[in-house]
The first five atom37 places (N, CA, C, CB, O) and aatype in JSON, in Angstrom:
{
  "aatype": [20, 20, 20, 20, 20, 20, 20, 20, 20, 20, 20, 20, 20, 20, 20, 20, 20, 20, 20, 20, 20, 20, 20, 20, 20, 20, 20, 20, 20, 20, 20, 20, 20, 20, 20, 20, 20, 20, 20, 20, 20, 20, 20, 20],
  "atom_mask": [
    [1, 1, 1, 1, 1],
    [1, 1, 1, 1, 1],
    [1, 1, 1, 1, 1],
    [1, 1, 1, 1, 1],
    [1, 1, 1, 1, 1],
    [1, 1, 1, 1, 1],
    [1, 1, 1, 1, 1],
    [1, 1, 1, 1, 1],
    [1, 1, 1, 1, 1],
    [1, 1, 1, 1, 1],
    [1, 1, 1, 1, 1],
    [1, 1, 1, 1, 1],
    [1, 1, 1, 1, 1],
    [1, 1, 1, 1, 1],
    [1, 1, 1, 1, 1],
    [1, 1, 1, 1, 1],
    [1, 1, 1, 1, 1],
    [1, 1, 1, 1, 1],
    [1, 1, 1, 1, 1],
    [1, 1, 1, 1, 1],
    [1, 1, 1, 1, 1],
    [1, 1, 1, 1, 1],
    [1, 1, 1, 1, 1],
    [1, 1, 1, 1, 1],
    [1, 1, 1, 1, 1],
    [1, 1, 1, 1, 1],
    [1, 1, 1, 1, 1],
    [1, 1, 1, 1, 1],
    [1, 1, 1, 1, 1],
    [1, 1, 1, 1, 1],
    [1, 1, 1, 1, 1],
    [1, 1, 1, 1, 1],
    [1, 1, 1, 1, 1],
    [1, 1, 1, 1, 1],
    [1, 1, 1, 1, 1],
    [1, 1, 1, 1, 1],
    [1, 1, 1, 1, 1],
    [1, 1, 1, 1, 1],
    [1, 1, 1, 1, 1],
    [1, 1, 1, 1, 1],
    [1, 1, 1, 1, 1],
    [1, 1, 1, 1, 1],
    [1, 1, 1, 1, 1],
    [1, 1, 1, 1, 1]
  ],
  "atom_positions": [
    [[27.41, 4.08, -3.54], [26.19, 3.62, -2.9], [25.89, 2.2, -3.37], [25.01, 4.57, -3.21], [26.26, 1.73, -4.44]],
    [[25.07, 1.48, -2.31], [24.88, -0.09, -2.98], [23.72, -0.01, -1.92], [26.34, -1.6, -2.86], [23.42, 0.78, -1.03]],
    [[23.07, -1.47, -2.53], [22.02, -1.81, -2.63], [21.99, -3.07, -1.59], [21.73, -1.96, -4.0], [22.61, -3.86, -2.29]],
    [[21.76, -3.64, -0.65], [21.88, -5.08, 0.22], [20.51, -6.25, -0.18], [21.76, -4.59, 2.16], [19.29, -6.14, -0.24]],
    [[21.2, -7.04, -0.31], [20.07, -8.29, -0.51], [20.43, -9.21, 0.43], [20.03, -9.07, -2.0], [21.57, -9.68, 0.41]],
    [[19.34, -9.66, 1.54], [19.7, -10.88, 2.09], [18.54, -11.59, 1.82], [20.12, -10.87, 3.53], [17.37, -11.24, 1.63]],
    [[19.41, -13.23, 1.84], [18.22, -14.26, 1.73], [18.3, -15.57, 2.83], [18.25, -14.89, 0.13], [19.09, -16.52, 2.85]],
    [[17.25, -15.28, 3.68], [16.96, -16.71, 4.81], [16.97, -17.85, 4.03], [15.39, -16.78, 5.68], [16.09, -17.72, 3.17]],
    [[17.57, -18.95, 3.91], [17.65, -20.19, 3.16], [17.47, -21.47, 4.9], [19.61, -20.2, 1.99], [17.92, -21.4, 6.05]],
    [[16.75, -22.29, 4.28], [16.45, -23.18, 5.59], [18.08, -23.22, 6.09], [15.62, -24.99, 5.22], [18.25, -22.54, 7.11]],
    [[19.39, -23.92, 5.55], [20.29, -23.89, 5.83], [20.99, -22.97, 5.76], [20.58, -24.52, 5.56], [22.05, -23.13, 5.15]],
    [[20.81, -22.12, 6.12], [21.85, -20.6, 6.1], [21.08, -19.69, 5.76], [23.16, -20.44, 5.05], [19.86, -19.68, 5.66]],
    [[22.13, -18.64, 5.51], [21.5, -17.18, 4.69], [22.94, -17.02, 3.99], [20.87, -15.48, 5.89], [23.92, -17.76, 4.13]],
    [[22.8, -15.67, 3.06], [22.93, -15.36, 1.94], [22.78, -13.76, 2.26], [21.96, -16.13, 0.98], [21.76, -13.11, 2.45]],
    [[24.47, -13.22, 2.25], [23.94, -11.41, 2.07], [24.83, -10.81, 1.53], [23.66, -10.44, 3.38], [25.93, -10.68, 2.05]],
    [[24.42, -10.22, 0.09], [25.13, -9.34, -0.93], [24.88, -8.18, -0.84], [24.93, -9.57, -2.15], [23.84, -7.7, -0.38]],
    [[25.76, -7.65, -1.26], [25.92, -5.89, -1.58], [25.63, -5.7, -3.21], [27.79, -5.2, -1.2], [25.9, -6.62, -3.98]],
    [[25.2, -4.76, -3.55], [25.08, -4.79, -5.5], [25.53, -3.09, -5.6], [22.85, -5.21, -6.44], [25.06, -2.13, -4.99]],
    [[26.24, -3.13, -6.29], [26.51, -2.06, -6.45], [25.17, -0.72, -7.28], [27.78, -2.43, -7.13], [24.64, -1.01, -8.35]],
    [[24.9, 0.43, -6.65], [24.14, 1.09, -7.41], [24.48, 0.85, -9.42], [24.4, 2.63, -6.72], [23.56, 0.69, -10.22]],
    [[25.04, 0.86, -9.57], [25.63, 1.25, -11.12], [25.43, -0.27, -11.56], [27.53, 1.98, -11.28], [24.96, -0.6, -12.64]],
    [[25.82, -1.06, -10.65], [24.83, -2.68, -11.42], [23.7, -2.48, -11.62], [24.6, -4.09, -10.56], [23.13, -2.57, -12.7]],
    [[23.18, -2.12, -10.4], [21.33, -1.91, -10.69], [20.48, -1.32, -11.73], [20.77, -1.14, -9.76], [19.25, -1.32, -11.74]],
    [[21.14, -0.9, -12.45], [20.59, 0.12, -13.71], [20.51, -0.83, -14.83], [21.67, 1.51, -14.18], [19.87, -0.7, -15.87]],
    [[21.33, -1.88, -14.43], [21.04, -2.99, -15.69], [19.21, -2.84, -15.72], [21.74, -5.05, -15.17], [18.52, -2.53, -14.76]],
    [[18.71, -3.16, -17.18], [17.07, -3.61, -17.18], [16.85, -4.55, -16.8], [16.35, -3.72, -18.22], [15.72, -4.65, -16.34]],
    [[17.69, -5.71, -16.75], [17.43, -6.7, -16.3], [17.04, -7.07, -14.86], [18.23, -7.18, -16.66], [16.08, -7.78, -14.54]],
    [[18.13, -6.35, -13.85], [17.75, -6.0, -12.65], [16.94, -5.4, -12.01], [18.27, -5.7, -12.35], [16.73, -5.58, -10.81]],
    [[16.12, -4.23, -13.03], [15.06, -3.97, -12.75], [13.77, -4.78, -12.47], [14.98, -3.35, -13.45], [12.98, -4.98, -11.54]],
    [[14.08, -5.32, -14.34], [12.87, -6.38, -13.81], [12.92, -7.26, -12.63], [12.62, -7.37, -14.81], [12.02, -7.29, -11.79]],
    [[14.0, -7.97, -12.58], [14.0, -8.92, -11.36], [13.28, -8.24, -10.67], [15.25, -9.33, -10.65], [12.08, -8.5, -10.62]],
    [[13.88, -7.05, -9.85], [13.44, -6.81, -8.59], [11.98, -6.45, -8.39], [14.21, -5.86, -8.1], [11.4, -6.72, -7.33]],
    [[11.4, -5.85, -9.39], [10.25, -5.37, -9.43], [9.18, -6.79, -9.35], [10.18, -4.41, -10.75], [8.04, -6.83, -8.88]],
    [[10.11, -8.09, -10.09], [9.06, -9.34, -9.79], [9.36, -9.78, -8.32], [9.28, -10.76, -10.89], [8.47, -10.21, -7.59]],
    [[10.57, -9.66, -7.97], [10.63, -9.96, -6.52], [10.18, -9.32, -5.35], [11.67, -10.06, -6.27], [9.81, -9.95, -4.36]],
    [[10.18, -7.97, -5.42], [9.02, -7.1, -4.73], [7.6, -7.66, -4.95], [9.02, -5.58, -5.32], [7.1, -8.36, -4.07]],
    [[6.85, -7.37, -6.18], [5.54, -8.0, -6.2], [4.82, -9.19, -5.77], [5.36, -8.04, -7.1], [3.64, -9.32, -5.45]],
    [[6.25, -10.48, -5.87], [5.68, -11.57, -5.03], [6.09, -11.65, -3.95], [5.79, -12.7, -5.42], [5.85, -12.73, -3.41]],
    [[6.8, -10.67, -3.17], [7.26, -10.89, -1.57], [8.08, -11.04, -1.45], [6.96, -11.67, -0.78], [8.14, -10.81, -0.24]],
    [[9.27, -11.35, -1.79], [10.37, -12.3, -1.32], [11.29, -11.77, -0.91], [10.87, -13.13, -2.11], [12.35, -12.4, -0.9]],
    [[11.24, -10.5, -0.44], [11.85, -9.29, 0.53], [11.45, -9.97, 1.64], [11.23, -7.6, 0.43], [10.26, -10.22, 1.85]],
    [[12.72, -10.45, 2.7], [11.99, -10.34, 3.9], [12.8, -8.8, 4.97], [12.15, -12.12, 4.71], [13.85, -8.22, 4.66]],
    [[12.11, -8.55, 5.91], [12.61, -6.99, 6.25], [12.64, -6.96, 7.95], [11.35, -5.64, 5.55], [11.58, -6.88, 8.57]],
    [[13.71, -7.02, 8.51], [13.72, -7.33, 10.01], [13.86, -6.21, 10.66], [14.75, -8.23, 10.48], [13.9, -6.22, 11.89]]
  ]
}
């Protein structure tokens, strides 16, 4: 199982796969939990 991140950049985009078993890092937690809280999910 994995996880998808895309990112709209004025010049392009940007779209990764993360593997579930990366995500368990703490570190990645935090990220995401600050990147959820300020928005920066966009969701089409």
């Amino acid at each position: 199982m994995e996880d998808e991140i895309r990112l709209q950049l004025e010049n392009g985009k940007i779209e990764m796969k993360i593997p579930k078993a990366k995500a368990m890092n703490e570190w990645v937690k935090e990220n995401n939990a600050y990147l959820i809280e300020h928005n920066h999910f966009c969701n089409k």
